[in-house]
N, C-alpha and C positions, 0 to 999 in steps of 0.2 A: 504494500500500500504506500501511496505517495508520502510526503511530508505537507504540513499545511505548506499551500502557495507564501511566495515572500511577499505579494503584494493586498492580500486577504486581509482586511477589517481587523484591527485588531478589540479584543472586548477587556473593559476593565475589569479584571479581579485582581481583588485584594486576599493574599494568604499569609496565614499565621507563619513564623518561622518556626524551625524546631530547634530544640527540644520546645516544647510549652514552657511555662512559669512553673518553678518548681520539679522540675526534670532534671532528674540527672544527667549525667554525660555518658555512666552505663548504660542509663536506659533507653539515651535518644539512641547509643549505638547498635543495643540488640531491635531497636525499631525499624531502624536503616535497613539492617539485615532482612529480618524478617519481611520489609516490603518488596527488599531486591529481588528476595528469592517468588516471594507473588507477583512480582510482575513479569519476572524472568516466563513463570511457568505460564502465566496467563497471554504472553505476547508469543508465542507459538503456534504457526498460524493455524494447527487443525483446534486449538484452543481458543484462539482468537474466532475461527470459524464457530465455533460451537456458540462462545460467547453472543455475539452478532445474532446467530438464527434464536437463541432463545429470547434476547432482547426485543427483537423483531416480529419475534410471532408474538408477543406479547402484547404487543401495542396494535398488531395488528388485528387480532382480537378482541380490540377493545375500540377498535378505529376500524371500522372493515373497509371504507374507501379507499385505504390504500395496499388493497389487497391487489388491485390490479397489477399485473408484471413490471408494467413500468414503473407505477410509482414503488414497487416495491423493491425494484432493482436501485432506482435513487434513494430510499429509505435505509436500505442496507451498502450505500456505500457510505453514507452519511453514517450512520453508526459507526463502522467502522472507523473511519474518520476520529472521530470525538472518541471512542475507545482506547485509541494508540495514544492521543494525545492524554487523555485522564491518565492512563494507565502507567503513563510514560514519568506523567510528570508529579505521582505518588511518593516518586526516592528523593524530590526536591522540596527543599524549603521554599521554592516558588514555583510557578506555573508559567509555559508561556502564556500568554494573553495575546494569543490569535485563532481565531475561529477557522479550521482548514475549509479548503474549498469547495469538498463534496458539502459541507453545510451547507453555505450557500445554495447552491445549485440544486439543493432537495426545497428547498425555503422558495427557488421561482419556479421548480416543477409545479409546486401546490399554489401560485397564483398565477400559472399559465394555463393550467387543467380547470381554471375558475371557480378553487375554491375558497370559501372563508377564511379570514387568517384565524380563526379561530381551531379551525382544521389545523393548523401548524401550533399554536396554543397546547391542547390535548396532545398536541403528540409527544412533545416535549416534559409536559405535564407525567402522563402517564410513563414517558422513558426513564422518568427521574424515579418513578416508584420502583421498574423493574430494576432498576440497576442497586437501587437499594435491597430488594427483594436479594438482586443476585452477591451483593458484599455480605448481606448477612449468610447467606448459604457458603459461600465462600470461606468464612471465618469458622463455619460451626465443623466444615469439610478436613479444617488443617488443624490438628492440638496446639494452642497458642497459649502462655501463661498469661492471668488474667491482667496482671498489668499490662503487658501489651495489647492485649484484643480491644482493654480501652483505647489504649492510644489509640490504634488502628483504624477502629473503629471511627472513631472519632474523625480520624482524618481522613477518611473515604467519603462518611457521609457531609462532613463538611465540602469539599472537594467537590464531590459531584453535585449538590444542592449548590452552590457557587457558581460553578461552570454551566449548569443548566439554566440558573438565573439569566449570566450573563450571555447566554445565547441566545434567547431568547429577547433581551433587549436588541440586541444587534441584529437578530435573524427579521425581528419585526421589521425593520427598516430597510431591508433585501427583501423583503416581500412585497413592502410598499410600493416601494421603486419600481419592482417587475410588473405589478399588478397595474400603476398607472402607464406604465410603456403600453403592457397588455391592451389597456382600454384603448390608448391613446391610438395606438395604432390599428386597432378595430373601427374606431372611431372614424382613422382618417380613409379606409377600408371601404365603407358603407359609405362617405360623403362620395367618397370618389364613383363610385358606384351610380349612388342618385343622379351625380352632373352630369355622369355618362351619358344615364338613360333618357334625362331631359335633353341631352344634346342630340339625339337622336344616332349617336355610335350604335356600332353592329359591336354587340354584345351579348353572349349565351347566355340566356334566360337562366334556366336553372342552376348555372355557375351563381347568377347574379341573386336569385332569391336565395342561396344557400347563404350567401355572403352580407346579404341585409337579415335574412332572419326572418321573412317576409313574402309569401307568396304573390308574383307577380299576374300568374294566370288566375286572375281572379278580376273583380268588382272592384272599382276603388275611388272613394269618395277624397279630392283635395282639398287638405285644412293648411291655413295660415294663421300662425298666431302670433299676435305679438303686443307689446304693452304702453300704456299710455306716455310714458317716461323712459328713457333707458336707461339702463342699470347702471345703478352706482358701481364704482372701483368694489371690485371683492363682492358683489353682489349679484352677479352674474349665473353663480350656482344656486343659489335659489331661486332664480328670477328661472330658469331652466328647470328646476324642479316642479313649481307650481305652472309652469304651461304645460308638462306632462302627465300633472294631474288633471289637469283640464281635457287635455286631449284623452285621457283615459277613461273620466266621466260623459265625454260624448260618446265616444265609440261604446262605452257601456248603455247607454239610452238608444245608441242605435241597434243594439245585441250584438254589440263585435267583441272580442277581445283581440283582432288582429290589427293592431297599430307598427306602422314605421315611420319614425321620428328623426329629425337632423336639424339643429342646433343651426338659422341661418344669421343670426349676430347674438350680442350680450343679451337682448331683451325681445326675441323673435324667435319663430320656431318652422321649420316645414313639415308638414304630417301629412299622410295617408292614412284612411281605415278600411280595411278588408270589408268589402258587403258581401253577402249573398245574391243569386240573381235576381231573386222575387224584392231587390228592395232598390230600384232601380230606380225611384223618385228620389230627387234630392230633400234633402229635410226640411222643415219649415223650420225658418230663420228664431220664429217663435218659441218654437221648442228648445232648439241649440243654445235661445239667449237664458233657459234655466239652468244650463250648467256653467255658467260663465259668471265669471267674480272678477270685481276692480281689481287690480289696472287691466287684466288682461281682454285683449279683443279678437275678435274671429270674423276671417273671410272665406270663405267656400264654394267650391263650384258644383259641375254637376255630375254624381258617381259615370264613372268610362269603364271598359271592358279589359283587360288583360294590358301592355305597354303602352298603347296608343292613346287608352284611359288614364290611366298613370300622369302622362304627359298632358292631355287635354284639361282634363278636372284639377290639376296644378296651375293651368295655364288661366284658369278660369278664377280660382283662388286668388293668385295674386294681380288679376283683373279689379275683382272684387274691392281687394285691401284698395289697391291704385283709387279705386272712387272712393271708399271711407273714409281715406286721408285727407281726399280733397274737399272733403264731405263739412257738414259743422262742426266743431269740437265739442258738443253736446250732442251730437248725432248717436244712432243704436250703437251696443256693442258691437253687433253681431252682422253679418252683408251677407249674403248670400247672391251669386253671381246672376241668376236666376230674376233678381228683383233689380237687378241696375244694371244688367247687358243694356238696353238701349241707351240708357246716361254711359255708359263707357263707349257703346260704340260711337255716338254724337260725339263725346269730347273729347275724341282723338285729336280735332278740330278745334280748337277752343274759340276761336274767333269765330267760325263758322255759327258754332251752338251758340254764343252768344248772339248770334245775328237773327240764327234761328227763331230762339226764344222769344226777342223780343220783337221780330216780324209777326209772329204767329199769335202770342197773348196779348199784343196791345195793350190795350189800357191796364188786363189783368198782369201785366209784368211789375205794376207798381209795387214800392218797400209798405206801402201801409198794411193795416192789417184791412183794412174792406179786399183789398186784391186777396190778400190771401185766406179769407174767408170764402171766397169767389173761386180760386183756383182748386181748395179744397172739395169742394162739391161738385167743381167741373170733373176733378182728377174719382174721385166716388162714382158720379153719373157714367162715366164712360168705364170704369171698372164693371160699372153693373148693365151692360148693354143698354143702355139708356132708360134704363125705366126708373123712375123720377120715385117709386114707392121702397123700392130696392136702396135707391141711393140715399133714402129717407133712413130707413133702418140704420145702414150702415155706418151714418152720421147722427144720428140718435135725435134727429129731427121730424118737425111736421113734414110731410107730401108735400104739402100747400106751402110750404116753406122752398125746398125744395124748387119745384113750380116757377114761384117766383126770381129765383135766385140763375135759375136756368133761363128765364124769359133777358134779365138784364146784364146775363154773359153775353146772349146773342145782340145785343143792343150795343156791348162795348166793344163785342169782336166785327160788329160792321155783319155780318152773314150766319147764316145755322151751323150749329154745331156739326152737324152730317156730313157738311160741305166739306169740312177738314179735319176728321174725327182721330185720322191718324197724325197727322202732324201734330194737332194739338194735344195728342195722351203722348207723343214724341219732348214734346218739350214741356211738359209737366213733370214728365220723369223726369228729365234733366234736374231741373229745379229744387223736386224734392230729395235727390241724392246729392247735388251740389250745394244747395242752401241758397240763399237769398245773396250771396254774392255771385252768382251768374247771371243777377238781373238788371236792368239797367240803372247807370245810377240817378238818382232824381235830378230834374232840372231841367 
């Protein structure tokens, strides 16, 4: 077996020197002996072999995840490892203080195989018990006069309760590191993946949903989130925690659990939700705005089929957002691409739609509120195929109210509503997704 690497971590331990206080000079000597000859016998490698599998199965017994070959081959070289070094460093009044290299390397097995560092805790945990299991059986194995077997004793299990301490400080820290590489480069795995697929590259599906986690041949609805403020320095990981509760509360209201999420700045998110095909309407904006909590906002387009969907219902999303931003700052949380395609597709144009708007509403383009009392019932009346009892309801008005309010839109618009039923539900929408600054200004 190797020596620890020169360049390996090294971990503080602190060790008593010998003899102890009150120790003879006989006694430290027959101590010396007595441990030379136990380690002499214990560093032999079908002894050291033995050692190793009993330790091993021990923990693995009590730990079955790393029962598999591999980690159990990395398990057991890492014991080994810390073995030669305890064992070694029993006849010294001190220890090295460096952690060998199969340690580490068992420490990023277990946060490449994505588990807990908790999982590396236990193991550690439970190793320190067998090895004490195995000093005392050790000690009861060889006749030692009593005063040595305390020393001994004593100095083993200090020793190894030490050294396992300090490995375990240090190993957390090789774990860390490994496990945020892990992500990080998962991470950047799956971004690259998404750009790909919006870029429209020739790219193998089934390579690509292995690689997101995320089945492509499916339904899939495009979510945009993002937040009223951007995140503060260092607040970024929360600001990214709660839009993926967000996005997981929707996809739950819609019966999904299959989300794929990607981080598009400090306080923004891009998301798809796996549907089914019987759910092939987009959701109502209404429903979407009860899982939604300040700061956070939502744009959405309309669920698409397998990549083409993917890219579409994305492209519709951040449609969506593009008009909410432009939209009031008091405006809904929540857009739905479905309720502002014609305000987005008008004000590709901006001057155009402005020209529009106020060609077409006349007098009702004014900032007062009689216009917008006017355009309100126009925008209601033509929602409801003109019938004046509908449009009554839906405005929580008299008919006869109504009636009249219809009679002196056609009065201000110069002609009947019929004549230009589409232009004019054209630039109503505008209006009502852009806000009263698309209108002209008075004067």
């Amino acid at each position: 077996m190797t020596n620890p690497v020169p360049d390996a971590r090294p971990v503080p331990v602190d060790q008593p020197a010998m003899p102890a206080a009150g120790e003879s000079s006989s006694m430290s000597e027959r101590v010396r002996y007595w441990l030379a000859e136990f380690v002499y016998d214990m560093m032999r490698t079908e002894t050291l072999d033995q050692i190793v599998d009993r330790l091993d199965s021990a923990i693995v017994a009590r730990i079955p995840e790393l029962a598999d070959r591999d980690m159990r081959r990395d398990l057991a070289a890492s014991t080994r490892a810390h073995a030669r070094v305890v064992l070694s460093g029993l006849t010294s009044d001190t220890i090295d203080p460096v952690l060998p290299e199969q340690a580490h390397a068992f420490a990023r097995t277990i946060a490449r195989r994505g588990f807990e560092l908790r999982l590396l805790l236990r193991t550690y945990n439970v190793g320190l018990a067998a090895v004490l299991d195995f000093f005392t059986d050790a000690l009861d194995q060889r006749p030692t006069p009593y005063p040595i077997e305390r020393v001994v004793m004593l100095r083993m299990f200090e020793r190894a309760t030490q050294w396992v301490g300090a490995s375990v400080e240090t190993l957390t820290e090789t774990y860390m590191e490994e496990r945020e590489r892990v992500l990080r480069a998962a991470l950047n795995r799956r971004t690259e993946t998404v750009r790909a697929l919006l870029a429209g590259d020739d790219i193998d599906i089934e390579q690509a949903s292995t690689r997101l986690g995320y089945r492509l041949n499916q339904q899939h609805l495009g979510v945009v989130l993002w937040a009223d403020e951007p995140a503060e320095s260092g607040g970024d990981g929360e600001m990214s925690g709660l839009l993926d509760r967000v996005t997981a509360r929707l996809a739950a209201e819609l019966g999904s659990n299959r989300v794929l999420t990607v981080a598009s700045g400090a306080s923004s998110m891009w998301a798809w939700i796996g549907l089914d095909a019987h759910q092939g309407a987009a959701p109502d904006a209404e429903m979407v705005a009860q899982v939604v909590e300040a700061p956070v906002r939502i744009a959405f387009g309309v669920p698409g089929d397998r990549v083409a969907g993917f890219r579409c219902s994305h492209a519709e999303a951040m449609a969506a957002r593009h008009v909410a931003e432009r939209g009031p700052v008091d405006g809904p949380r929540v857009t739905a691409y479905r309720d502002v395609e014609i305000a987005y597709l008008a004000g590709v144009d901006e001057a155009a739609m402005r020209a529009m708007i106020a060609r077409e509403l006349r007098a009702l383009a004014r900032r007062d509120a009689n216009a917008a009392r006017l355009r309100e019932t126009l925008r209601a009346y033509l929602r409801c195929q003109h019938s004046p009892e509908a449009a009554a309801k839906l405005l929580g008005v008299h008919k006869n109210t109504v009636r009249y309010r219809i009679q002196r839109i056609e009065e201000l618009l110069g002609h009947p509503i019929d004549q230009r039923a589409l232009p004019l539900q054209t630039a109503l929408a505008c209006v009502a997704a852009y806000g009263a600054d698309v209108l002209p200004e008075p004067g």
